[in-house]
Backbone as numpy.savetxt, mean C-alpha at the origin, in Angstrom:
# Nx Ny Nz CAx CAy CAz Cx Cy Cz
15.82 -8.61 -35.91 15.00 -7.71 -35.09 15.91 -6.66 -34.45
15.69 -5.70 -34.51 16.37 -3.95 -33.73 15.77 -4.11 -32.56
16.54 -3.37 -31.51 16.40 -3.43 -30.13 15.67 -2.23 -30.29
14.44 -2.58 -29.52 13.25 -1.36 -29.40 13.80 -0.10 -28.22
13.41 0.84 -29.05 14.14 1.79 -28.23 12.99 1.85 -26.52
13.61 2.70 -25.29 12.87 2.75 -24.43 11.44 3.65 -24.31
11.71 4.66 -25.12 10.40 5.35 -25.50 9.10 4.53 -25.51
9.72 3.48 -26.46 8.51 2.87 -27.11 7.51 1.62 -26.04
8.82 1.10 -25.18 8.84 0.52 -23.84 7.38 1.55 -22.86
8.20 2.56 -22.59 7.48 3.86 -21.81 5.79 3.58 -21.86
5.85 3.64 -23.98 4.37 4.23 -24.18 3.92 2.60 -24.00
3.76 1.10 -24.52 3.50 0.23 -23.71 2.86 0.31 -22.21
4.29 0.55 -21.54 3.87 0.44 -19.90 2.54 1.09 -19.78
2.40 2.44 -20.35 1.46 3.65 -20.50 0.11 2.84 -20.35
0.39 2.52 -21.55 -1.23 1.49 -22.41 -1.44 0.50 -21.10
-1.05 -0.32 -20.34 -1.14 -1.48 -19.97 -1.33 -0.69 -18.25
-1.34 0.31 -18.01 -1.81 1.20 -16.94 -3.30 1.91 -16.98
-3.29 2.78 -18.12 -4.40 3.07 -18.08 -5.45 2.34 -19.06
-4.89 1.24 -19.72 -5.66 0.49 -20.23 -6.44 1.07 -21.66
-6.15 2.44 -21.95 -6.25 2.48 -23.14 -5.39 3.55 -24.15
-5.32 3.84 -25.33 -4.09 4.74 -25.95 -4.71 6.27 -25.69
-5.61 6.56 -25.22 -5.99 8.11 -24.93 -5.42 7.83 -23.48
-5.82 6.98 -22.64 -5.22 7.51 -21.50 -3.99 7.77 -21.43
-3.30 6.48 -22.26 -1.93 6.37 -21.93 -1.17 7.88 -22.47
-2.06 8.25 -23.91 -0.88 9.36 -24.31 -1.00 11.05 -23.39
-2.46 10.81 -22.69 -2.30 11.79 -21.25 -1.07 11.82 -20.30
-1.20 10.35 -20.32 -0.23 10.38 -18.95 1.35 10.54 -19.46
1.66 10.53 -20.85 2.84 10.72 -21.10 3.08 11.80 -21.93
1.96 12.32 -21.99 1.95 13.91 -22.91 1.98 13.81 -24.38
1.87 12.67 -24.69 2.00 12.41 -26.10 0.75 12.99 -27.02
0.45 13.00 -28.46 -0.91 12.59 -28.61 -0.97 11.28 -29.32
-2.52 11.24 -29.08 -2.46 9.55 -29.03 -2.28 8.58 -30.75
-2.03 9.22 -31.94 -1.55 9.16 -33.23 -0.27 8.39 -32.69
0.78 9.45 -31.97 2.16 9.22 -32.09 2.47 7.79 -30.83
1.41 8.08 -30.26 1.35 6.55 -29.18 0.94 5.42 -30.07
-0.15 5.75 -30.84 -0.29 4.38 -31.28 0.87 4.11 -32.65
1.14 4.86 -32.76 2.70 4.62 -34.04 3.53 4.11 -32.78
3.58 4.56 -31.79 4.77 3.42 -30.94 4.45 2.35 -30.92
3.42 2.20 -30.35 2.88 0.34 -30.21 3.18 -0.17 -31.90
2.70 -0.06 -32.74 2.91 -0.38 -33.78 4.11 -0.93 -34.30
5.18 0.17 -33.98 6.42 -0.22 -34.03 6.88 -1.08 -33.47
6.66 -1.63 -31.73 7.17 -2.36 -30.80 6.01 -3.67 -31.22
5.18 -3.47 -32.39 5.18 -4.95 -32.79 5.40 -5.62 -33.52
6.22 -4.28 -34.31 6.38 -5.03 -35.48 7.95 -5.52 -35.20
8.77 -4.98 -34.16 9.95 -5.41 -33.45 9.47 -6.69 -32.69
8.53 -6.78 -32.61 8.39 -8.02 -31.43 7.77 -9.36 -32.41
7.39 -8.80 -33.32 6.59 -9.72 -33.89 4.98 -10.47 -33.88
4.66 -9.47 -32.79 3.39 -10.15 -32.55 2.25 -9.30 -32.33
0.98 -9.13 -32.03 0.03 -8.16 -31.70 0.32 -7.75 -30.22
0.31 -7.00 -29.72 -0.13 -6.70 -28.28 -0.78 -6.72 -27.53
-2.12 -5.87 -27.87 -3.76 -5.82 -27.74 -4.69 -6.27 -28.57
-5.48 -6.96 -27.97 -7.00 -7.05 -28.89 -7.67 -5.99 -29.01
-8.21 -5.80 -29.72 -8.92 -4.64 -29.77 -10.44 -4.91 -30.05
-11.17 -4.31 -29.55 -12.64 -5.12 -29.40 -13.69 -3.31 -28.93
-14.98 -3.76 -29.19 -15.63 -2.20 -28.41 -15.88 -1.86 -26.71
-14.98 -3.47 -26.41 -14.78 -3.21 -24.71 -13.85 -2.50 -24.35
-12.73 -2.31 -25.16 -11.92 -2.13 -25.11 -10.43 -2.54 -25.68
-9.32 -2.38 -24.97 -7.91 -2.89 -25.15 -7.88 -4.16 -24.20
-7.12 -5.59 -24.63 -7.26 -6.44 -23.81 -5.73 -7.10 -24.53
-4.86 -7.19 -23.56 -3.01 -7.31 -23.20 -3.49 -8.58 -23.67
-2.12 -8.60 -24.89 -1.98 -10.51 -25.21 -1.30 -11.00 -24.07
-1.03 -12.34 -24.86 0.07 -13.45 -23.33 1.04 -12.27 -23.91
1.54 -12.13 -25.06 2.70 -11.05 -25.70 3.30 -9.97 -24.69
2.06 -9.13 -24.45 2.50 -7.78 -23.51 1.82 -8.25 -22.20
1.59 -9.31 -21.76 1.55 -9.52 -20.64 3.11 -10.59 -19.79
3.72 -10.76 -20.91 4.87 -11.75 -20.57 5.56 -10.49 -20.15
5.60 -9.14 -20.65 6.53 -8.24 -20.56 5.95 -7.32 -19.54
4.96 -7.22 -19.26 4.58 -6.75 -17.81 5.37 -6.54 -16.79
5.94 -7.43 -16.28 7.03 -7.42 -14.95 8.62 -6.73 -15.71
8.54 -7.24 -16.60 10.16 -6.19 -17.29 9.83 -5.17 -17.21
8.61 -4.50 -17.54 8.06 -2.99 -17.93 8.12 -2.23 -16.48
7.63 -3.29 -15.55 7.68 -2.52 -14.24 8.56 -2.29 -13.47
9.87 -3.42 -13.75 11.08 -2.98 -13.13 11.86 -2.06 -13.94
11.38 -1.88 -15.57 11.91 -0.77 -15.87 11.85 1.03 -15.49
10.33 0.92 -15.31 9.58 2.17 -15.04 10.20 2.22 -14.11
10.24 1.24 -12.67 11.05 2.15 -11.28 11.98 2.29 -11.17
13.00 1.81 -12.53 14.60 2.30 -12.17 14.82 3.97 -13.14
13.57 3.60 -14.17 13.82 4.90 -14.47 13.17 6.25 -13.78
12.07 5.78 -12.56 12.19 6.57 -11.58 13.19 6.97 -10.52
13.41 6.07 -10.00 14.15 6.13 -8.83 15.60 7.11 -9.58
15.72 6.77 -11.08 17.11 7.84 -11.86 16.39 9.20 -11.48
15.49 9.12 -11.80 14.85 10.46 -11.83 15.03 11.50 -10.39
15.03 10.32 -9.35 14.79 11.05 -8.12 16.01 11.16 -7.71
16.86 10.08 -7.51 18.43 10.16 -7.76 18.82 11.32 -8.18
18.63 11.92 -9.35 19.13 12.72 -10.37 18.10 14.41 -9.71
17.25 14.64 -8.90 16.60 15.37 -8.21 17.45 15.57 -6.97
17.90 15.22 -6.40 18.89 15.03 -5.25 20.18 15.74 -5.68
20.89 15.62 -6.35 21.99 15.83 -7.61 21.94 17.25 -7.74
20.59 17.90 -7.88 20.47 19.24 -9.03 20.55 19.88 -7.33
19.72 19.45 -6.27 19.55 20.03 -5.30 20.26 19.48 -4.09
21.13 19.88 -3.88 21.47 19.14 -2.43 20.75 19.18 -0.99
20.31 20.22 -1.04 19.30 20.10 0.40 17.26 19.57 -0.32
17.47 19.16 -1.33 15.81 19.04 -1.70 15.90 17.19 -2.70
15.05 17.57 -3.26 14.98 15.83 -3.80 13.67 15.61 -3.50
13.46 14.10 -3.85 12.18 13.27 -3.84 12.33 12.01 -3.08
11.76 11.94 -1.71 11.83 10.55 -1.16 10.09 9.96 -1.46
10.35 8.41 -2.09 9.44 7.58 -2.18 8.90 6.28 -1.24
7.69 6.96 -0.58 7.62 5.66 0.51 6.27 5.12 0.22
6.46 3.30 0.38 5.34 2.39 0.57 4.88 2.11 1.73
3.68 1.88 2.02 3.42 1.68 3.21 1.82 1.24 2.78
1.31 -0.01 3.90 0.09 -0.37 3.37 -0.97 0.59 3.60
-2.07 0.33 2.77 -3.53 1.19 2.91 -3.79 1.68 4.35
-3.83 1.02 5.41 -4.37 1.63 6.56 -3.40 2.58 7.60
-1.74 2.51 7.27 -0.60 2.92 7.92 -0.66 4.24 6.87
-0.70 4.17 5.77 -0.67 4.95 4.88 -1.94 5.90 4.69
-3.18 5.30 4.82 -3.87 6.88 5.09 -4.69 6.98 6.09
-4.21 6.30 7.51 -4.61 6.88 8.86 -3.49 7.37 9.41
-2.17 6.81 9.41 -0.85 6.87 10.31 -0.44 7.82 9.93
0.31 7.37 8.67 1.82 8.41 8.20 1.56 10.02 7.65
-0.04 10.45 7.67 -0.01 11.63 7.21 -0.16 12.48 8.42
-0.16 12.24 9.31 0.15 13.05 10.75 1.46 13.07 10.78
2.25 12.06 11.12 3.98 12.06 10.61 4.37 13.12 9.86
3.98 12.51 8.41 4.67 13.07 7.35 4.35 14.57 7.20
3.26 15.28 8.00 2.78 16.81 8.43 4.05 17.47 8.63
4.48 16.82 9.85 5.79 17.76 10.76 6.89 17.42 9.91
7.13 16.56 9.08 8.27 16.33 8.28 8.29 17.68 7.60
7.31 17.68 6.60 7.07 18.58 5.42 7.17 20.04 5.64
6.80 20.02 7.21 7.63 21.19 7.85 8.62 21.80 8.49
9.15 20.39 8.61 10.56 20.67 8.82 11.82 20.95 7.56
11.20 20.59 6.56 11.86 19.35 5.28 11.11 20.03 4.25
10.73 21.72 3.86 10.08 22.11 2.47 10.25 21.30 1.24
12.10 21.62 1.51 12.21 21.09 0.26 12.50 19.81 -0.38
12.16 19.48 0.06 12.19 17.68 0.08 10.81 17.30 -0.39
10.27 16.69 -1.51 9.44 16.33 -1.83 8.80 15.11 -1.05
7.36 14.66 -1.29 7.14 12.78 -0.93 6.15 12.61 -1.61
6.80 11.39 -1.74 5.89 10.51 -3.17 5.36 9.32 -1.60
4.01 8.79 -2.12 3.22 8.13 -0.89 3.15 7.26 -1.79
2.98 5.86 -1.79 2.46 4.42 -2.68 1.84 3.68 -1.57
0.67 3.60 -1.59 -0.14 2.39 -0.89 -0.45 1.30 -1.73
-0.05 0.43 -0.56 -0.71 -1.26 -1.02 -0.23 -1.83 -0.21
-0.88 -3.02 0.20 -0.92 -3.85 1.10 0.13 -5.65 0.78
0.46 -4.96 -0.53 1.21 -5.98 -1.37 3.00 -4.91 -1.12
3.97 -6.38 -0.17 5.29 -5.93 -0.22 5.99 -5.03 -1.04
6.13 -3.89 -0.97 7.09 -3.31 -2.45 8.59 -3.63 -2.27
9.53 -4.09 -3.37 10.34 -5.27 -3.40 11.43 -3.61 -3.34
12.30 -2.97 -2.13 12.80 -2.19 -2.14 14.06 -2.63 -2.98
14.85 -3.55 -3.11 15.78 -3.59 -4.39 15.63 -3.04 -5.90
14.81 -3.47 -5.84 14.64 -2.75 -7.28 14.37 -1.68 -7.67
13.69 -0.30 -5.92 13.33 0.81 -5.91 12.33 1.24 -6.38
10.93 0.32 -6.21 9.85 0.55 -6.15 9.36 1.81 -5.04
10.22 2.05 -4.53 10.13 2.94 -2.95 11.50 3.01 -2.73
11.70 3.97 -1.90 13.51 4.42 -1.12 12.99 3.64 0.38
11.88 4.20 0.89 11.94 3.49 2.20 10.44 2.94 1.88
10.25 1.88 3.26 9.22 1.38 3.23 8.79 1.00 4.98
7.44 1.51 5.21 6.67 1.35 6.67 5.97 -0.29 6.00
6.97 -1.26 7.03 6.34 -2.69 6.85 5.45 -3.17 8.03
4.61 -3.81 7.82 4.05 -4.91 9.56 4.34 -6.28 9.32
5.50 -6.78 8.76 6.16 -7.76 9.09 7.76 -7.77 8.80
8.43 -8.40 9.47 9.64 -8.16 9.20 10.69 -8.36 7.83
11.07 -7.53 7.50 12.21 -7.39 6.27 12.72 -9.03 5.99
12.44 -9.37 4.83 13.65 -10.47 4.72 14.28 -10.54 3.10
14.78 -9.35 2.67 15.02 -9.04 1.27 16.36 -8.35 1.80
17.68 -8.98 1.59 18.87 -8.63 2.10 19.22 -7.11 1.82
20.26 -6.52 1.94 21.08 -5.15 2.21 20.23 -4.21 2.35
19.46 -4.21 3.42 18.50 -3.58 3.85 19.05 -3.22 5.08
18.88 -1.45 5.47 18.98 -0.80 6.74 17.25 -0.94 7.15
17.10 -1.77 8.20 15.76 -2.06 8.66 15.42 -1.66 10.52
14.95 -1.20 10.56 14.39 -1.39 12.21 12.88 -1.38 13.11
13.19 -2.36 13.35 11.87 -1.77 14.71 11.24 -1.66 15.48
10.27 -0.41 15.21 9.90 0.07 15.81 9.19 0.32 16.96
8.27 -0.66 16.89 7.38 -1.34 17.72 6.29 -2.41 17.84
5.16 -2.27 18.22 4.39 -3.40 17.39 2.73 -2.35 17.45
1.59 -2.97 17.14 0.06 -1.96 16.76 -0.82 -3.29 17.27
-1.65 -3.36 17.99 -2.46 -4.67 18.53 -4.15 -4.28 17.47
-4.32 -5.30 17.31 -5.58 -4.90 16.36 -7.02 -5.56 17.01
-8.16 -4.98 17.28 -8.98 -5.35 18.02 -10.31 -5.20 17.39
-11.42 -5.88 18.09 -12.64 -5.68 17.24 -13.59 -4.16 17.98
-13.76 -3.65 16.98 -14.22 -1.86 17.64 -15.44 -1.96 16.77
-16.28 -1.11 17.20 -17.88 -0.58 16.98 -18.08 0.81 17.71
-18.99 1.45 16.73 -19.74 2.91 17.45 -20.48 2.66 18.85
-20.23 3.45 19.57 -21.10 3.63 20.91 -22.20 3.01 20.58
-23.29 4.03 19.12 -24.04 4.03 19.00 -24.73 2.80 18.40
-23.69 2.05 17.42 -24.05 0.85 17.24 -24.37 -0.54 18.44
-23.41 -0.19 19.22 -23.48 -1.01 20.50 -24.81 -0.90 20.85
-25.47 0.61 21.09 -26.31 0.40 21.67 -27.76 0.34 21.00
-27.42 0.37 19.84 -28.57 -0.15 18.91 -28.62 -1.81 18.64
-27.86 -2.29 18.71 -27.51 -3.89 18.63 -27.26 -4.80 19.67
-26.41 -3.79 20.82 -25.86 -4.62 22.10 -24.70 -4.98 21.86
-24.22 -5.57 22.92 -22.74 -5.90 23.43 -22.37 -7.28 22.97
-21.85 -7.91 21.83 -21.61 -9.41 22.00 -21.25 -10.26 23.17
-21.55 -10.79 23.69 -20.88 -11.48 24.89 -19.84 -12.76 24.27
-19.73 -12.64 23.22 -19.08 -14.18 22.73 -18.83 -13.95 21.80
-17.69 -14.77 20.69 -17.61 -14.90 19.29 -18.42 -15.90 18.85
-19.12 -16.32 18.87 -19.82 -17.33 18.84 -21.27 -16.25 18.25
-21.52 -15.43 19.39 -22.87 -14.46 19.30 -22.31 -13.40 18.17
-20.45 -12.53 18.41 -20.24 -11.89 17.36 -20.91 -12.52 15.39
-20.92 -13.91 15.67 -20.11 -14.62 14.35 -22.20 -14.39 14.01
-22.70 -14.80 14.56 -24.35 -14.77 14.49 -24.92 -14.07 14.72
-24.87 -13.11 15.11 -25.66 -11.93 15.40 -24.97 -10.79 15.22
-24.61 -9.95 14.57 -24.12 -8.88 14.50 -23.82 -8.64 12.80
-23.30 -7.30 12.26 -22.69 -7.22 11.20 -21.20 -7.24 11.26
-20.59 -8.23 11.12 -19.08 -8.29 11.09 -18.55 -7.77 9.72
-17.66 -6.54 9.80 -17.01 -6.56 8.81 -15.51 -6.97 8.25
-15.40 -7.06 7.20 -13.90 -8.27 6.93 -13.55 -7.92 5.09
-12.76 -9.19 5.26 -12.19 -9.41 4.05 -13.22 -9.63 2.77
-12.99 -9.12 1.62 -13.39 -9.96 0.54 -13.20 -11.05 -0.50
-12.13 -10.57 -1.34 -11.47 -12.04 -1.98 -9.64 -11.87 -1.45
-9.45 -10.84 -1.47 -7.96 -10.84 -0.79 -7.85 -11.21 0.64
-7.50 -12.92 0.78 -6.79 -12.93 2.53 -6.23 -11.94 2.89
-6.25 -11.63 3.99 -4.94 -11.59 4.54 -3.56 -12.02 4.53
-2.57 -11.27 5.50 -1.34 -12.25 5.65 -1.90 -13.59 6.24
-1.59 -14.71 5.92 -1.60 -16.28 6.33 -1.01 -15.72 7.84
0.32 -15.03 7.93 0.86 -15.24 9.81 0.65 -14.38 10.01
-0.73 -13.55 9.77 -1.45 -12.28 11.19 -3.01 -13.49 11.11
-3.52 -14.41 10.24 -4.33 -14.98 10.35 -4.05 -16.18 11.44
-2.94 -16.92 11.60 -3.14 -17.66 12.55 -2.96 -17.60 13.81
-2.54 -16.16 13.66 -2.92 -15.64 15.54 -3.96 -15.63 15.79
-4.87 -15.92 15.29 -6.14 -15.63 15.54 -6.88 -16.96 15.61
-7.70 -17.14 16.89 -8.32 -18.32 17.10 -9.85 -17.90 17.74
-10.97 -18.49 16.90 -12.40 -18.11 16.95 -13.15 -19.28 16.59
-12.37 -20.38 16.44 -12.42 -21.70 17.03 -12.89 -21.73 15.44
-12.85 -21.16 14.76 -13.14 -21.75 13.19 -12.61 -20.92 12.01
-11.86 -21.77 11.18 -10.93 -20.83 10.39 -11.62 -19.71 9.77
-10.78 -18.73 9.32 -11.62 -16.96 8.75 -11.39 -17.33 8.01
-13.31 -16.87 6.82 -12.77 -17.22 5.55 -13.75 -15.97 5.49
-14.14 -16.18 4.01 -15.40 -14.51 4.02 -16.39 -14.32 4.48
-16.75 -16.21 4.16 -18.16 -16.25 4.29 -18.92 -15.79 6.15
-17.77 -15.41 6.86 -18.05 -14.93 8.19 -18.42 -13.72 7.80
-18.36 -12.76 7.48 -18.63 -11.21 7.43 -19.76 -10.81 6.61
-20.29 -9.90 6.81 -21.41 -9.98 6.58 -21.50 -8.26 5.88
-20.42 -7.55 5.72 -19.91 -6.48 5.03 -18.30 -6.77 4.26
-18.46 -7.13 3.12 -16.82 -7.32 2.47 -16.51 -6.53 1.80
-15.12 -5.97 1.86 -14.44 -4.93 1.35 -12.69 -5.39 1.48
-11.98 -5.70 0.23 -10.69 -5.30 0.45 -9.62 -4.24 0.69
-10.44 -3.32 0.75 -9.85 -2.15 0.96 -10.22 -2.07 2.30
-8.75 -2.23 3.18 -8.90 -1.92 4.70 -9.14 -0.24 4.52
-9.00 0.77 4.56 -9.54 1.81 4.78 -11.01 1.79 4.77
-11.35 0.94 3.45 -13.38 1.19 3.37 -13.46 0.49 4.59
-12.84 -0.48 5.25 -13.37 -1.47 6.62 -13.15 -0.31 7.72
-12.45 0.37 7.39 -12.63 1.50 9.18 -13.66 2.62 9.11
-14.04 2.89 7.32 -14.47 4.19 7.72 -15.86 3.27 7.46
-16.81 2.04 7.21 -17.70 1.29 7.70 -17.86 1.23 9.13
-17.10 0.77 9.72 -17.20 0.83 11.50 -17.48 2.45 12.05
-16.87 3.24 11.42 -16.81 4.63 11.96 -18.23 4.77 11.75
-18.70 4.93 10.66 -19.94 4.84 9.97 -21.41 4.15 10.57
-21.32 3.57 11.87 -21.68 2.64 12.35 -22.39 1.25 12.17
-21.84 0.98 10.84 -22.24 0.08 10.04 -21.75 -1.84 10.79
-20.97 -1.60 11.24 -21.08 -2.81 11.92 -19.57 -2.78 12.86
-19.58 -3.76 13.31 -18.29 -4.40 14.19 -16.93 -4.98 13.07
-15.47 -4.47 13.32 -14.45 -4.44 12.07 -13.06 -4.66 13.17
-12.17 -5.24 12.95 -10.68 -4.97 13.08 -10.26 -3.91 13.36
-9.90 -3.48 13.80 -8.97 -1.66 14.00 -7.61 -1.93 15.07
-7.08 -1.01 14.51 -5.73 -1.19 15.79 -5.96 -0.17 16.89
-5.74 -0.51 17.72 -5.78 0.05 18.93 -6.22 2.10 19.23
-4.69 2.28 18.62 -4.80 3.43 18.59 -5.90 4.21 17.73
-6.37 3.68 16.82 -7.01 4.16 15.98 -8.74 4.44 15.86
-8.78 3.00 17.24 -10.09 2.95 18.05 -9.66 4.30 18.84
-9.30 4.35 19.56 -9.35 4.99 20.44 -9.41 6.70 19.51
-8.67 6.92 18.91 -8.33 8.69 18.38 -9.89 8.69 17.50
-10.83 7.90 17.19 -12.02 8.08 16.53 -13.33 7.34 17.79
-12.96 7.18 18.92 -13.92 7.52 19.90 -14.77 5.71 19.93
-14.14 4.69 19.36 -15.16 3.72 19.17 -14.79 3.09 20.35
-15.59 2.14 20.54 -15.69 0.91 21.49 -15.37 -0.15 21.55
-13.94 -0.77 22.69 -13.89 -2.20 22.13 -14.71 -2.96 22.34
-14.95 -4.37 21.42 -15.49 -5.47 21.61 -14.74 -6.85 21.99
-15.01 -7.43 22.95 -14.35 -8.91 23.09 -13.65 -8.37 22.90
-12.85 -7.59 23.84 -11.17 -6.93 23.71 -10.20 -8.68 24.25
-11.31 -9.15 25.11 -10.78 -10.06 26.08 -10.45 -12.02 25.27
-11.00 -11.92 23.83 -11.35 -12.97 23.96 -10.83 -12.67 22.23
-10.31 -11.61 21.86 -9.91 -11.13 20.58 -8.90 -10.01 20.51
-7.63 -10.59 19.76 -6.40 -9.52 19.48 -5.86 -10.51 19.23
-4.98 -9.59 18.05 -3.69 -10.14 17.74 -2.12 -8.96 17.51
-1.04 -8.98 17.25 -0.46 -8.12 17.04 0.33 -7.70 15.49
0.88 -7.03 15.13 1.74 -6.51 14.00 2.79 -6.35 14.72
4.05 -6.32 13.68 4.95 -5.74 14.34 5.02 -4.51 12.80
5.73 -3.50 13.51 6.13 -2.21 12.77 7.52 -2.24 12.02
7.97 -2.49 11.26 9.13 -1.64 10.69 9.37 -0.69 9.84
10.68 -0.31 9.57 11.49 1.19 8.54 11.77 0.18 8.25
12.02 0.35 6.58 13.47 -0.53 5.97 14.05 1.02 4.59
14.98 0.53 4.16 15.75 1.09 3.07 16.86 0.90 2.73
17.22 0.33 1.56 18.43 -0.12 1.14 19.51 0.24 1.72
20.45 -0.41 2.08 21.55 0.21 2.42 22.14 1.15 1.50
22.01 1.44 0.24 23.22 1.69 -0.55 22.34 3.48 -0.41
21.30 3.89 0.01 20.96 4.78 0.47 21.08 5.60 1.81
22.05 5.18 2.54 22.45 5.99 3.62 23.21 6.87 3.88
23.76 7.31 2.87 24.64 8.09 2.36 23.33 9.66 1.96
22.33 8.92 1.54 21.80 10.37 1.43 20.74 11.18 2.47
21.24 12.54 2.35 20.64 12.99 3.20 19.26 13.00 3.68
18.06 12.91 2.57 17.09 13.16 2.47 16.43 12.08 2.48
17.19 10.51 2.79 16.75 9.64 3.14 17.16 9.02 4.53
18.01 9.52 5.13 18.40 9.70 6.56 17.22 10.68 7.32
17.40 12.04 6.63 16.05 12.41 7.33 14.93 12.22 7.02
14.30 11.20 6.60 13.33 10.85 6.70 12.79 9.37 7.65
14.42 8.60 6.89 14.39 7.56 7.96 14.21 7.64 9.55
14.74 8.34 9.80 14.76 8.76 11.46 13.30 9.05 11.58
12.85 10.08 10.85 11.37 10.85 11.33 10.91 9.73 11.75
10.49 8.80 10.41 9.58 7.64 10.40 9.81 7.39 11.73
11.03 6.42 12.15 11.35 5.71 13.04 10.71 6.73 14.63
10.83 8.11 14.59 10.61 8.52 15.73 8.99 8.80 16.30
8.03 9.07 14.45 6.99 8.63 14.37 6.26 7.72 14.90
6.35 6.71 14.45 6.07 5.68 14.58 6.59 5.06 15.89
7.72 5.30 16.55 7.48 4.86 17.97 6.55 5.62 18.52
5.98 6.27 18.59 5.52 7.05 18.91 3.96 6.16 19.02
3.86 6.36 17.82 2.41 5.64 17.47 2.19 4.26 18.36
3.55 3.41 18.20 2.92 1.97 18.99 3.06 2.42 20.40
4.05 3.43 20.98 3.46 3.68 22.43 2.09 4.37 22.59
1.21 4.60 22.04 0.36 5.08 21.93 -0.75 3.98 21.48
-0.33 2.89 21.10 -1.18 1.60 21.19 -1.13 1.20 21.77
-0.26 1.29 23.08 -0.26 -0.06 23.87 -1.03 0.67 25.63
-1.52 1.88 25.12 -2.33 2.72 26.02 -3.53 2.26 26.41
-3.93 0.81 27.05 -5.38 0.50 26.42 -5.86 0.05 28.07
């Protein structure tokens, strides 16, 4: 067997993203003839089929699903070369890549990242949301806005502060429904909104005591996407989680402020072996000055 070249790697990853060979040869400019002559090739190097092929679609064997996680630590080192190598051509410009979960990421950091971008033209930013750790060794991200603390070594980490998260509702819902006086009355009478099949973190869940463990079947609006859970509450669709600040800058109302909260803590992290560059120094700082910012501004209540 010949060692498959990376091209052929590339158009794979491609396929197993957008899930089929037209998308994939979009996203890599190919057309999709010369994509599917790659796969072809990388099976007949591998020895095995890849995809089923069916009128549902493309469906990943165990084959190209064993290679999944190789494919993905390949793709981000041959990003992170890329951005590396952007830095290089430009010394005052480049590409910094930051993770940060769904709700830090598109309520928080785009007020931040405003005054950056104007301080900082030429400096590009790449944004990645998810609520799932991005493993900064391997350079899935240069930096990363965490709410629990770093424990993935040679990491420059700090922080920042902490975000208290509380149960909020519209004025108007309040006063179409009323005031819970209890979790007990929240859990039965009201529309609680929550989780769907994705828990939570396990240690932001056991701060929390409502005298009966959270599972889904409490909520009575499910959505894993924390963003759809704030802009539901905004919406006045029912009673939801929110952090502090965030009640407050969209005008809602707490509920059982007294009898419900728990906290996050905030951090920056970024490899150490990145401090050396400029364009990740200034960004690191912003964050960091950001974001204090933000939890003094939560703890305003």
């Amino acid at each position: 067997m010949s060692d498959p070249a990376w091209d052929l790697f590339q158009s794979l990853h491609a396929v197993m993203q957008a899930g089929s060979f037209s998308g994939a040869a979009r996203a890599r400019g190919l057309t999709q003839p010369t994509l599917g002559r790659h796969i072809e090739a990388l099976e007949q190097n591998l020895g095995g089929p890849l995809f089923i092929r069916s009128p549902r679609g493309l469906t990943p064997t165990d084959l190209a699903q064993s290679l999944k996680p190789h494919l993905e630590e390949m793709a981000a080192a041959a990003a992170s070369a890329l951005r590396d190598a952007s830095s290089v051509s430009d010394a005052k410009g480049g590409v910094v890549r930051l993770a940060a979960s769904d709700i830090m990421g598109a309520e928080v950091l785009p007020q931040i990242l405003a005054g950056f971008a104007e301080a900082h033209p030429d400096i590009q930013i790449e944004l990645v949301l998810s609520n799932k750790t991005e493993d900064l060794s391997r350079r899935d991200a240069d930096i990363a806005v965490r709410m629990v603390r770093p424990t993935q070594g040679s990491l420059v980490a700090r922080k920042v502060g902490t975000t208290t998260v509380g149960f909020y509702a519209t004025p108007e819902y309040i006063a179409r429904r009323g005031m819970p006086a209890s979790l007990e009355e929240l859990e039965t009478g009201h529309m609680l909104i929550g989780f769907d099949r994705n828990r939570p973190t396990i240690e932001s869940l056991e701060q929390i005591d409502i005298g009966r463990e959270i599972t889904r079947d409490i909520f009575n609006f499910r959505t894993d996407n924390d963003a759809a859970q704030i802009a539901a509450v905004r919406a006045g669709l029912g009673i939801g989680a929110i952090q502090h600040a965030l009640g407050r800058r969209y005008g809602l109302t707490p509920v059982l402020s007294n009898a419900f909260g728990f906290e996050l803590e905030i951090w920056v992290a970024m490899p150490e072996t990145l401090k050396g560059s400029r364009r990740m120094r200034l960004m690191f700082d912003h964050l960091v000055e950001g974001l204090t910012r933000f939890s003094q501004e939560d703890r305003k209540r």
